[in-house]
C-alpha positions in Angstrom: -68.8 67.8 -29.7 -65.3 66.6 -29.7 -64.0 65.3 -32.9 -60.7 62.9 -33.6 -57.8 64.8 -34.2 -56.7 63.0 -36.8 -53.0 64.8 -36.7 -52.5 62.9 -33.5 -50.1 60.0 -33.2 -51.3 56.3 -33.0 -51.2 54.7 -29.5 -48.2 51.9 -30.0 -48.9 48.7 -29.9 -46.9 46.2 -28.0 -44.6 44.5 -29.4 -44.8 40.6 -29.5 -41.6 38.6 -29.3 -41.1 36.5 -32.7 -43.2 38.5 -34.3 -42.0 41.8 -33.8 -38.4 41.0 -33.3 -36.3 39.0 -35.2 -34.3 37.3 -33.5 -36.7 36.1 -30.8 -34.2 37.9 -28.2 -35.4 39.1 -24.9 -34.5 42.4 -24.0 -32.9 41.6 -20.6 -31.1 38.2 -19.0 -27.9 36.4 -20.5 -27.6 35.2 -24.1 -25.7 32.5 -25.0 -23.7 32.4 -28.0 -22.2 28.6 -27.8 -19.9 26.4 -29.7 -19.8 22.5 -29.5 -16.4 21.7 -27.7 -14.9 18.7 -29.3 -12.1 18.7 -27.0 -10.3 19.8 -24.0 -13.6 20.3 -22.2 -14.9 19.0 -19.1 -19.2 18.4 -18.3 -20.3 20.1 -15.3 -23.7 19.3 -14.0 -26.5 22.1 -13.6 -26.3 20.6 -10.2 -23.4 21.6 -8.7 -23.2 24.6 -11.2 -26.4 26.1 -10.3 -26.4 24.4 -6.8 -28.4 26.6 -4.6 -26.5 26.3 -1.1 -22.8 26.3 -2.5 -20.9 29.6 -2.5 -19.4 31.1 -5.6 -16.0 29.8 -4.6 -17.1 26.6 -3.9 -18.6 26.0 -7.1 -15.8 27.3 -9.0 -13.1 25.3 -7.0 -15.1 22.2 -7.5 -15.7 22.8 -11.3 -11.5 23.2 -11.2 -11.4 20.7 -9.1 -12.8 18.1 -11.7 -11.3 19.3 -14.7 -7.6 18.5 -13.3 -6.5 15.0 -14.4 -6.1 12.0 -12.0 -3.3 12.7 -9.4 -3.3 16.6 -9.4 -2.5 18.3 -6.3 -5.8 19.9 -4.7 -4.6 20.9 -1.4 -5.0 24.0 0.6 -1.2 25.2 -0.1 -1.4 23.9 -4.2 -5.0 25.5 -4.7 -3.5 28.7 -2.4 -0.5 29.0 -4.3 -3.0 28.8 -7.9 -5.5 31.1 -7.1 -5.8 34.7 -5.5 -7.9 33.5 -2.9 -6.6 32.8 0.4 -5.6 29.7 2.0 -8.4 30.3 4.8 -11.2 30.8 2.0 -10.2 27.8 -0.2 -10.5 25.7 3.0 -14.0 27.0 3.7 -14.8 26.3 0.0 -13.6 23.0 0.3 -15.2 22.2 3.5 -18.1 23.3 1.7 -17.9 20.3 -1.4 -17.1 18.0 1.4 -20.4 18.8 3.5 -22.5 18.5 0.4 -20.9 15.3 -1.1 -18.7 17.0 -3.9 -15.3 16.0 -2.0 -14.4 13.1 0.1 -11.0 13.2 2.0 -9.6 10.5 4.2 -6.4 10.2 6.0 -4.7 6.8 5.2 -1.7 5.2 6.1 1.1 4.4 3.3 2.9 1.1 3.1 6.2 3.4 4.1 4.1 4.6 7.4 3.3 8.2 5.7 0.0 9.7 6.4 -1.5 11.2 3.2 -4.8 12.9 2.7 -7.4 11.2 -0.3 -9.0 13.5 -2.0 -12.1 12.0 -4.4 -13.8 14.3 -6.6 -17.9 13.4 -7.1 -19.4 15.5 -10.1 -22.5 13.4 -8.6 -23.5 13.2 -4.8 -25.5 10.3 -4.0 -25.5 8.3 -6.7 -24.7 4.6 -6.5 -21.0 4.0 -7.5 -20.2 6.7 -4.4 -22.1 4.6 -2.1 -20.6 1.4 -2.9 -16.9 3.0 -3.1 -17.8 4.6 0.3 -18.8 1.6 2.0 -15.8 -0.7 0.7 -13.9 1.8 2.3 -15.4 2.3 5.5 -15.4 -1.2 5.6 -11.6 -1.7 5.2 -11.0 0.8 7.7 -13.3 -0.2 10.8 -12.6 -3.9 9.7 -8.4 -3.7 10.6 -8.7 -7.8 11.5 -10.2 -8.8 8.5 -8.1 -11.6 6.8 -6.4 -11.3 3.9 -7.6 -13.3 0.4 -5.1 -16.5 0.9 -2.7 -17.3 -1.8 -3.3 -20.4 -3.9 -0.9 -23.4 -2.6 2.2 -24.3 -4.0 2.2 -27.9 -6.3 3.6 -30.4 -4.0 6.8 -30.9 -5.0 9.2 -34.9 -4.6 10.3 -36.0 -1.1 13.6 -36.9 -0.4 13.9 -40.7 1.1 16.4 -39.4 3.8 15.8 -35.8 4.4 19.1 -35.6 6.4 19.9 -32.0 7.6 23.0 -31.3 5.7 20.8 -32.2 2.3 18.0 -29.8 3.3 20.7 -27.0 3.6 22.2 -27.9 0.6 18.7 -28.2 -1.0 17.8 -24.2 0.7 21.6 -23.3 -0.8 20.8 -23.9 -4.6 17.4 -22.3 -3.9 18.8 -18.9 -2.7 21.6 -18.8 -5.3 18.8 -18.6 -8.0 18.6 -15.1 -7.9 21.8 -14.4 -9.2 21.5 -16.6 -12.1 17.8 -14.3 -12.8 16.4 -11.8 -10.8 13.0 -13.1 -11.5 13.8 -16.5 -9.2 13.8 -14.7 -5.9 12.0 -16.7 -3.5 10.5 -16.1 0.3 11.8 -18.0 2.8 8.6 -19.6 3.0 8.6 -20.5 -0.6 12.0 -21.6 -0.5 11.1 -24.2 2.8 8.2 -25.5 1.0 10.3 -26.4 -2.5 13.4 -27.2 -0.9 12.6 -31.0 -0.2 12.0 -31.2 -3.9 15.8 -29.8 -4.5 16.5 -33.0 -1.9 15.1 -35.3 -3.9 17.1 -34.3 -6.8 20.5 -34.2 -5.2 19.9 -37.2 -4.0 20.3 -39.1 -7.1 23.3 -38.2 -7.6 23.2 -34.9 -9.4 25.3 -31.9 -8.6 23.7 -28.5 -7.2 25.0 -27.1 -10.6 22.7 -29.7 -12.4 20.0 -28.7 -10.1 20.4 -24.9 -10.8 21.2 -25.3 -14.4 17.7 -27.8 -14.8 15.7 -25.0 -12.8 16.9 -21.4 -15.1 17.2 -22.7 -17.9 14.7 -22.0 -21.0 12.5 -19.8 -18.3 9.8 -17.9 -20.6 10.8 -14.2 -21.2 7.5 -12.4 -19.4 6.9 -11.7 -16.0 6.9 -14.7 -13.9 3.9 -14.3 -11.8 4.8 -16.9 -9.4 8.3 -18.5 -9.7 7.6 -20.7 -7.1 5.2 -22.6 -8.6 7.0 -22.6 -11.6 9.8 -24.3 -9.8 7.8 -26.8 -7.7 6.3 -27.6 -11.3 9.5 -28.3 -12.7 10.9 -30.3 -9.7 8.2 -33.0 -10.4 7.9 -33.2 -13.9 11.7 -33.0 -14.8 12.6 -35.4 -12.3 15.5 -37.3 -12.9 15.3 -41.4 -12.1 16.8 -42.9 -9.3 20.6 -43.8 -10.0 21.4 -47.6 -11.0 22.4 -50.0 -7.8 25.9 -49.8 -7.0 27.2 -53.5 -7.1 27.7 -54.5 -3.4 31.3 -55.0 -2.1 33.0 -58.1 -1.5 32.1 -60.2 1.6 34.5 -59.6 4.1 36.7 -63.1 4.8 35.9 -64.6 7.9 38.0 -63.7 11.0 41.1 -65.9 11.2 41.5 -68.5 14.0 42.8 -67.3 17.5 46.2 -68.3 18.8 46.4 -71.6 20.7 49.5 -72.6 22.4 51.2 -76.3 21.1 50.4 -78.9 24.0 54.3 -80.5 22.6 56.2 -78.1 21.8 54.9 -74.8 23.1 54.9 -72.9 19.8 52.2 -70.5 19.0 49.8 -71.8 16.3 46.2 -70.4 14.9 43.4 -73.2 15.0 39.8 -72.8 16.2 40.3 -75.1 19.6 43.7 -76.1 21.7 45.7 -78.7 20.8 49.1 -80.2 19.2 50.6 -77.9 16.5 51.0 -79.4 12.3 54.7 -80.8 13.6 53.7 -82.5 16.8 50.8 -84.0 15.4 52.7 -86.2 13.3 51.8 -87.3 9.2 49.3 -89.7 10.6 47.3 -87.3 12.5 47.2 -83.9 9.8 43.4 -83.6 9.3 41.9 -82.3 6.5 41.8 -78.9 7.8 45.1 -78.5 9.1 46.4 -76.2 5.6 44.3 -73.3 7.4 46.7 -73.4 10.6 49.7 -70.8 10.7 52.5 -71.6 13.0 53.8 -68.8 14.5 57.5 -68.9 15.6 57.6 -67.6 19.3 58.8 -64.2 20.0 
């Protein structure tokens, strides 16, 4: 009968992880030996890093990609001329992010008639703020008609009681010569039409453009001036200046002298209102009251 051979060794036991080890380590897979950044760091969801369709180089260029501050270059020539890989893989990578959400370009239109690419980095596809900004923007674009937000009206500002041409120009003069006294007072011609019958008003009692312009600069606040022209048609009205006194009314013109009648004795040339004799021919015992007022004229 078989015995035990008690020289032999022990069949090992498995060994239990925590118990027999430690550390609590596995034997295979990564371990991670992390430190808390507390700055210069950027968070990158699991999503995109561990995103199961992306390629290599598109996860990595898109993890660049939004670690770069606001404004960096991310082109196909910048991110070419930054990283070993080609410009024709860097384009596939980045056509990549686009198809799954992580990168939305657009080409728009500058004010200066450039056309730029915008580029938006998304460290989160789908989620609500995208949509929104999205839509706002596809609505902008397919919407080209849309009317702009109108600008508030101007205060109405004083008429003049005879807007005569030659006043209004004046009026439109002072108004462009503003700018020169501070850059901040330069007007649109539409704000300038609308404000210059107030100007009228003003030089029409009897002030100088030089009052006008001096009244409108001076103590002007020292920030920004939103909108100068209502800050002008404000000061038009309240700063108006009253009408000038009555100037006293000329003399009354002296009534027309009498016309030249021809003496029925004598034939001399005298001034009274109907035909008849002359002061001398009429004798002292016909001289009316009213004969003082008649001149004789000596003929020729």
């Amino acid at each position: 009968m078989d015995t035990e051979n008690p020289s032999a060794p022990a069949r090992p036991q498995s060994r239990i992880r925590g118990k027999n080890h430690p550390d609590g380590q596995p034997f295979a897979g990564v371990v991670h030996d992390h430190v808390r950044h507390t700055e210069n760091f950027t968070v990158i969801g699991n999503d995109l890093a561990q995103h199961p369709a992306l390629s290599l180089l598109a996860i990595g260029l898109a993890c660049y990609i939004q670690s770069v501050r606001r404004g960096t270059a991310v082109d196909i020539k910048t991110l070419a001329a930054r990283f070993p890989e080609g410009p024709t893989r860097i384009a596939a990578a980045l056509r990549e992010l686009e198809t799954h959400g992580y990168l939305r370009r657009t080409r728009e239109r500058t004010s200066t008639g450039r056309i730029v690419t915008r580029t938006v980095s998304c460290n989160r596809p789908g989620h609500r703020g995208a949509r929104e900004q999205a839509a706002r923007r596809t609505a902008r674009r397919t919407a080209p008609d849309e009317p702009a937000p109108r600008k508030r009206r101007l205060p109405a500002v004083p008429q003049p009681s005879h807007p005569w041409p030659a006043l209004l120009q004046a009026a439109l003069d002072v108004l462009a010569g503003l700018r020169r006294h501070d850059p901040r007072l330069l007007l649109s011609a539409t704000d300038a039409e609308h404000l210059a019958p107030g100007v009228a008003a003003w030089l029409e009692r009897d002030l100088t453009p030089t009052a006008v312009r001096h009244a409108l600069t001076a103590n002007l606040p020292d920030e920004p001036l939103v909108r100068p022209a209502a800050l002008l048609a404000h000061r038009l009205t309240a700063q108006l200046p009253p009408p000038p006194p009555p100037r006293p009314s000329a003399a009354p013109a002296p009534d027309p002298r009498h016309p030249l009648q021809t003496c029925d004795g004598c034939d001399r040339a005298f001034r009274a209102p109907a035909p008849g004799r002359c002061r001398d021919c009429r004798g002292a015992d016909e001289v009316p009251e009213t004969s003082a007022e008649n001149e004789i004229l000596t003929a020729g």
